[in-house]
C-alpha positions, 0 to 999 in steps of 0.5 A: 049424809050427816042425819042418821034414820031417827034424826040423830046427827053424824059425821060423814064417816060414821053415818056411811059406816051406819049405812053400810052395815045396815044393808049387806053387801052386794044390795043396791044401798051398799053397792052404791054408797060404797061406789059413790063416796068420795062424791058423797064426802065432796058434796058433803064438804061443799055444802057444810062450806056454803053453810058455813060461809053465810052471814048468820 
């Protein structure tokens, strides 16, 4: 949730922003994301956490 389709890096917000405008509303992508994003941004956050947190 923070690639974009090329590869290209995003942060949370804005690669939902992408996705949303990409598929229109009512279609299964638009609906879902918009339906689980708050679940999205908290795994999101947990696993920039857990990257973050390991020894380098």
């Amino acid at each position: 949730m923070t690639t974009g389709p090329v590869g290209q890096s995003f942060d949370f917000d804005t690669r939902i922003d992408e996705i949303l405008v990409r598929y229109e509303s009512g279609s299964e992508v638009h609906t879902a994301i918009s339906k689980g994003r708050t679940y999205l941004h908290a795994a999101v956050e947990w696993a920039l956490d857990r990257m973050a947190a390991q020894p380098m």
